[in-house]
DSSP file (Angstrom, degrees, kcal/mol; ACC not computed):
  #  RESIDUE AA STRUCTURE BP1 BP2  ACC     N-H-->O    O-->H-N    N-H-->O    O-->H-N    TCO  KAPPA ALPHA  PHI   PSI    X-CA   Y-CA   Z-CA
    1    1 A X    >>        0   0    0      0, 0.0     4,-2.4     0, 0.0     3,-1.1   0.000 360.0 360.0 360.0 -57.9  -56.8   -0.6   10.9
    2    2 A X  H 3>  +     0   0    0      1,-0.2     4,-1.0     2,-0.2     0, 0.0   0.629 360.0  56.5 -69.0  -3.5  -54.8    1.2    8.3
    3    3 A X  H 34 S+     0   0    0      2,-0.2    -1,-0.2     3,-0.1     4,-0.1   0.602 108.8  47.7 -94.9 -14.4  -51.6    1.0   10.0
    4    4 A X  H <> S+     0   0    0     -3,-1.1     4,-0.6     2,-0.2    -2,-0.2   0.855 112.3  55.9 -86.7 -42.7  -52.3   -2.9    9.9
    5    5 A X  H  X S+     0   0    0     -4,-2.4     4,-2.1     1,-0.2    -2,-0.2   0.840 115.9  38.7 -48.7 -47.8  -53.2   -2.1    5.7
    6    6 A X  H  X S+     0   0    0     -4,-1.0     4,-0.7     1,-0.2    -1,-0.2   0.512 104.1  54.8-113.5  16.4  -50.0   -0.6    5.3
    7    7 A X  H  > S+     0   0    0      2,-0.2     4,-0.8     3,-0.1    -1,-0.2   0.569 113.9  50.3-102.4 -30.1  -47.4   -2.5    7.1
    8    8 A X  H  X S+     0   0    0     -4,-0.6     4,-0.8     2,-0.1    -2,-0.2   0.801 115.5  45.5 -94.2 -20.3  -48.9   -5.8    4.9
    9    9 A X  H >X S+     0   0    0     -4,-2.1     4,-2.0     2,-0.1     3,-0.7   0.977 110.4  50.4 -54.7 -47.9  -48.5   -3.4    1.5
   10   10 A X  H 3X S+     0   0    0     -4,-0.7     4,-1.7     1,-0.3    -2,-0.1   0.927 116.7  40.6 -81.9 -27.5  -45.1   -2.3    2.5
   11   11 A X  H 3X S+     0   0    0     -4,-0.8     4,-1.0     2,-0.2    -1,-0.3   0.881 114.4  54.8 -75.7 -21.5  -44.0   -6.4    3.1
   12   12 A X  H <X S+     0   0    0     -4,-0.8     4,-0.7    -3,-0.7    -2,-0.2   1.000 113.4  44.9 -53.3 -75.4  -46.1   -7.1   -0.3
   13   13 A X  H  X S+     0   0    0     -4,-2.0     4,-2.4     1,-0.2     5,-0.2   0.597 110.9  49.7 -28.1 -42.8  -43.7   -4.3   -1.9
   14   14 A X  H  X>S+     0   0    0     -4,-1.7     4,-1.5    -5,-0.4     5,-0.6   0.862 109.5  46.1 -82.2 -61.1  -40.9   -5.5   -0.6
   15   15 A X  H  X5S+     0   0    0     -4,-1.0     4,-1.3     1,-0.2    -2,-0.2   0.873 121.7  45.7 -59.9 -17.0  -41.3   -9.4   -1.6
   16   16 A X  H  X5S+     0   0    0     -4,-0.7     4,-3.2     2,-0.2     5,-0.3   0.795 110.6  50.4 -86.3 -58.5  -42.3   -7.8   -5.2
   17   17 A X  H  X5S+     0   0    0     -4,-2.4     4,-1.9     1,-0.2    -3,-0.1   0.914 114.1  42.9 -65.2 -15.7  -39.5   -5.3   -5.2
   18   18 A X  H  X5S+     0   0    0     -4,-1.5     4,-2.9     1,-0.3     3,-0.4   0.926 116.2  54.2 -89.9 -42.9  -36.5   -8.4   -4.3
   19   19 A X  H  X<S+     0   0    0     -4,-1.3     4,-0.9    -5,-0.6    -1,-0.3   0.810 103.7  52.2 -80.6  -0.5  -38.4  -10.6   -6.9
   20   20 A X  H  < S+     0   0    0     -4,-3.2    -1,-0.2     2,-0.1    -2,-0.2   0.697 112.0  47.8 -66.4 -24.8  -38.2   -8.1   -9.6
   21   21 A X  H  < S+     0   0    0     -4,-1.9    -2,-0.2    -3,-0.4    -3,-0.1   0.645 102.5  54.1-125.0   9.9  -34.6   -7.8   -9.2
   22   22 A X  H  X S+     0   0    0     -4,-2.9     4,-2.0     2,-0.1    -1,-0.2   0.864 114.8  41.8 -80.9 -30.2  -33.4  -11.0   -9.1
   23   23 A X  T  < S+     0   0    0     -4,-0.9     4,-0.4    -5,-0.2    -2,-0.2   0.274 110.4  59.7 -89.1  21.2  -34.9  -11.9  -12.2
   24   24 A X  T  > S+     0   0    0      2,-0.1     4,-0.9     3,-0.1    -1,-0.2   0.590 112.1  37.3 -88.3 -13.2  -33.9   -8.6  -13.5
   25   25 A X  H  > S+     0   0    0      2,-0.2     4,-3.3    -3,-0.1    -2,-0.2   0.899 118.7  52.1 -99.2 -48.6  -30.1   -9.4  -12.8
   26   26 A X  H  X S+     0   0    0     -4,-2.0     4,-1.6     1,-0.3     5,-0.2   0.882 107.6  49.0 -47.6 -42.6  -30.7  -12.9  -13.9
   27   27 A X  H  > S+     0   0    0     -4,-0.4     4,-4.0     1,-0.2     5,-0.3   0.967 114.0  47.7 -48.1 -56.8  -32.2  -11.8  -17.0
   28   28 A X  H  X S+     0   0    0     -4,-0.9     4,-2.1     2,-0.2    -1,-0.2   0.799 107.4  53.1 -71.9 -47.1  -29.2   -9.6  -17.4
   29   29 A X  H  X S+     0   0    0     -4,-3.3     4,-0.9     3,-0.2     3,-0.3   0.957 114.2  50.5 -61.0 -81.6  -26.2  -12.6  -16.5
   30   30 A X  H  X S+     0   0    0     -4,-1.6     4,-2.1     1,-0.3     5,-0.3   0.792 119.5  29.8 -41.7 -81.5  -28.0  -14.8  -19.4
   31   31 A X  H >X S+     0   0    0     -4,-4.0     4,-1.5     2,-0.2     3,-0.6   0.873 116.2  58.2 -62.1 -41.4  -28.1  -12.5  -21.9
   32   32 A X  H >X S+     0   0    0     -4,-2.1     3,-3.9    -5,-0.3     4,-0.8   0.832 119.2  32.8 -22.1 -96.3  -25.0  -10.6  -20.9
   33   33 A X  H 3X S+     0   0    0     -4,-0.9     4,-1.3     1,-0.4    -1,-0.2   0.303 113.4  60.4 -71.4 -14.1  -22.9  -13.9  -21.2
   34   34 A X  H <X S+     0   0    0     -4,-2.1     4,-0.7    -3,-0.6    -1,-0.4   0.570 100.4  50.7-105.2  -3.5  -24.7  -15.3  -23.8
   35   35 A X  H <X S+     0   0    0     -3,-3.9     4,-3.1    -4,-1.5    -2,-0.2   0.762 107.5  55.8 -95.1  -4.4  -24.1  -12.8  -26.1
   36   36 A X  H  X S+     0   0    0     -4,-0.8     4,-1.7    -5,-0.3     5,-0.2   0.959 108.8  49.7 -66.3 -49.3  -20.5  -13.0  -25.5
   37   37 A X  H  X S+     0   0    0     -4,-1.3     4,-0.9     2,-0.2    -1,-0.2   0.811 109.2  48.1 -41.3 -42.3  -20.6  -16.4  -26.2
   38   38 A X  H  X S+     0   0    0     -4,-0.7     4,-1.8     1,-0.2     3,-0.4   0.920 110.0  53.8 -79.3 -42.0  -22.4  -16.0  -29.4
   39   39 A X  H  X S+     0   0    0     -4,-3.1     4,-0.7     1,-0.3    -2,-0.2   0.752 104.7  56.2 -73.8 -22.6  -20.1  -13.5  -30.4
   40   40 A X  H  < S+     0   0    0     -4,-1.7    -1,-0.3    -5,-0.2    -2,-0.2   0.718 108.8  44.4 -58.5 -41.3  -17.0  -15.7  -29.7
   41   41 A X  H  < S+     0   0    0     -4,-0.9    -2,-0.2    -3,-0.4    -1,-0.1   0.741 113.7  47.9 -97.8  -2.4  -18.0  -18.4  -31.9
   42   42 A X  H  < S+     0   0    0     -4,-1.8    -3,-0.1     2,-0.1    -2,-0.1   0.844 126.1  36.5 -78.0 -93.9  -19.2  -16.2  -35.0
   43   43 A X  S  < S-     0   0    0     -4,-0.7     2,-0.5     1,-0.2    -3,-0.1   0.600 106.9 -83.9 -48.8-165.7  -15.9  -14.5  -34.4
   44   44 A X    >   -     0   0    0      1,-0.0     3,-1.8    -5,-0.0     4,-0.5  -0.845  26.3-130.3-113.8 123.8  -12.6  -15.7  -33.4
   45   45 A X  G >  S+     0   0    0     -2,-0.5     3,-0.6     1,-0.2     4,-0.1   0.812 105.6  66.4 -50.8 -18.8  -11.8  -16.2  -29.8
   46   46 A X  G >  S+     0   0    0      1,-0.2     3,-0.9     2,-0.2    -1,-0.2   0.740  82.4  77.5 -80.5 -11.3   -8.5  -14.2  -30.3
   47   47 A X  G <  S+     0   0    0     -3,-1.8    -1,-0.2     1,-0.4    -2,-0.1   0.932 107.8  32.2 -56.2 -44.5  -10.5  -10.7  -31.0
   48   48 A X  G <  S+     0   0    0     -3,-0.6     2,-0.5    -4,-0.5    -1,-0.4   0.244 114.8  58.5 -97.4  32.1  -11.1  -10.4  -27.5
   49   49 A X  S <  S-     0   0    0     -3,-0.9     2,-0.4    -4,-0.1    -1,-0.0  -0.977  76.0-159.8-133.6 127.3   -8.0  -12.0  -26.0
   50   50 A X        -     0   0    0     -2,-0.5    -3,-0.1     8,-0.1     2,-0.1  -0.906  15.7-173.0-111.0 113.5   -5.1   -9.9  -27.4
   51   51 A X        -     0   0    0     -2,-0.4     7,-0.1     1,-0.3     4,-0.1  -0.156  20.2-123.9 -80.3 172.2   -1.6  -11.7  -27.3
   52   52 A X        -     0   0    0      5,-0.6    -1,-0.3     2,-0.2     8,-0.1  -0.184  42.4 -85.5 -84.3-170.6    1.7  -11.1  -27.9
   53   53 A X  S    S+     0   0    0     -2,-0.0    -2,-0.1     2,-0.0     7,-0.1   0.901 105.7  72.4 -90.3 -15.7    4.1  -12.9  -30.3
   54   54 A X  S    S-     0   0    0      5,-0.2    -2,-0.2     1,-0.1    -3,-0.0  -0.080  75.1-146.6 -50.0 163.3    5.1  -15.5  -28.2
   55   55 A X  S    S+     0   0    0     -4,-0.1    -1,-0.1     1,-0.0     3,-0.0   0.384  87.9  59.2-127.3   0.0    2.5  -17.9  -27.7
   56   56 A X  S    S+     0   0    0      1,-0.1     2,-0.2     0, 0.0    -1,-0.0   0.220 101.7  55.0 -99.8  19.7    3.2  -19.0  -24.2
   57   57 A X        -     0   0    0      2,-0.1    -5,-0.6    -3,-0.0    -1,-0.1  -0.974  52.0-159.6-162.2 114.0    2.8  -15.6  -22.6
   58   58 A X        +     0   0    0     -2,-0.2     2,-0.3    -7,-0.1    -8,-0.1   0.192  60.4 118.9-104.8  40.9    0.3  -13.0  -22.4
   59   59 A X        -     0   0    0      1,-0.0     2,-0.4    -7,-0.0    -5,-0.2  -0.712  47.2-156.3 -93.4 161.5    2.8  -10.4  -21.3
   60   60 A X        -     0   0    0     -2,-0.3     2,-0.1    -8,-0.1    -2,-0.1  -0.879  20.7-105.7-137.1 143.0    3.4   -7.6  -23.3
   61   61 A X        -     0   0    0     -2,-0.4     2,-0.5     1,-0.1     0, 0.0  -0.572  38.9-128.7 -89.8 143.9    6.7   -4.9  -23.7
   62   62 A X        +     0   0    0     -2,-0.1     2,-0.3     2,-0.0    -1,-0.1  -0.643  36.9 177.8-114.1 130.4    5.8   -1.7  -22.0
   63   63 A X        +     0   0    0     -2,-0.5     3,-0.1     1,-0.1     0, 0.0  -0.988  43.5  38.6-139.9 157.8    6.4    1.1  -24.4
   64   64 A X  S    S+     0   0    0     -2,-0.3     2,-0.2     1,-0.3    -1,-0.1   0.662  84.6 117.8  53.1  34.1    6.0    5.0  -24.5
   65   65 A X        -     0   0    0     -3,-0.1     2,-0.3     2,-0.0    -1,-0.3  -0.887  64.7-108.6-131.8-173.6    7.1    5.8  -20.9
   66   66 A X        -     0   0    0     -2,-0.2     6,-0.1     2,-0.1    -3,-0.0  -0.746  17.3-174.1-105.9 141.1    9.4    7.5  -19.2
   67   67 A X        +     0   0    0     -2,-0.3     2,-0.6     4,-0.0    -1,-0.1  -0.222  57.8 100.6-117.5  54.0   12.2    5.8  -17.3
   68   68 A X     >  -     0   0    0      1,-0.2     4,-1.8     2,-0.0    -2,-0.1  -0.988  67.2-136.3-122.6 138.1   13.7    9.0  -15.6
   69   69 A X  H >> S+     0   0    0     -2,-0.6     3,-1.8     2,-0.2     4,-1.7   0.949 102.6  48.7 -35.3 -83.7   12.8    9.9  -11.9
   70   70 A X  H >> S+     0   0    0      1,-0.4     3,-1.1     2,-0.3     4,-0.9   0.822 114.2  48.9 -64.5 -66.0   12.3   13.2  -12.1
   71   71 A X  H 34 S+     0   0    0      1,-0.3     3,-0.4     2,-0.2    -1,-0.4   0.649 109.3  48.8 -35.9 -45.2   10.0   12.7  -15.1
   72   72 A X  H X< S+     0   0    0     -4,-1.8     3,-1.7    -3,-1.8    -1,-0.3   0.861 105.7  58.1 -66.9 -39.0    7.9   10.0  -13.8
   73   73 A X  H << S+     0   0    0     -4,-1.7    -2,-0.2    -3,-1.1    -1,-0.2   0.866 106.2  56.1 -38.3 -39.8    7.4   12.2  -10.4
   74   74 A X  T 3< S+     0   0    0     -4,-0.9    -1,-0.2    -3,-0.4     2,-0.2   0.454  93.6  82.3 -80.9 -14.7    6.0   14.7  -13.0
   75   75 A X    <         0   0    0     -3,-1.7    -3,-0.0    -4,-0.1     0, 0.0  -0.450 360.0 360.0 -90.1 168.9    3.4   12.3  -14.4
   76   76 A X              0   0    0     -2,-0.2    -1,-0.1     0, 0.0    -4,-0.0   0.375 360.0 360.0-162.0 360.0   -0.2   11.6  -12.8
């Protein structure tokens, strides 16, 4: 009788535990993305996107390293 009790809790629990944490994640994508959003149209899209000066390019010129073998072996 109680093994019958607790095999329909632990499937209770289990449908309980999966619907808490899909609308915990959902919760979490919404607000997540919607405050990025909000914060994109108070602000300027370009705060988070950082470009170069070109405007057709987002590459950027690699500076402060070393272009010597031995030296780069030495790095980690």
């Amino acid at each position: 009788m109680f093994a019958r009790i607790k095999i329909i809790i632990q499937i209770f629990i289990r449908f309980i535990q999966k619907t808490i944490v899909t609308i915990s994640l959902f919760l979490i994508y919404v607000f997540g993305f919607g405050v990025t959003i909000i914060f994109m149209m108070l602000f300027n899209r370009d705060i988070l996107i950082s470009r170069s000066d070109k405007k057709d390019t987002f590459w950027g010129k690699a500076e402060d390293y070393e272009t010597d073998i031995e030296r780069s072996l030495r790095q980690s």
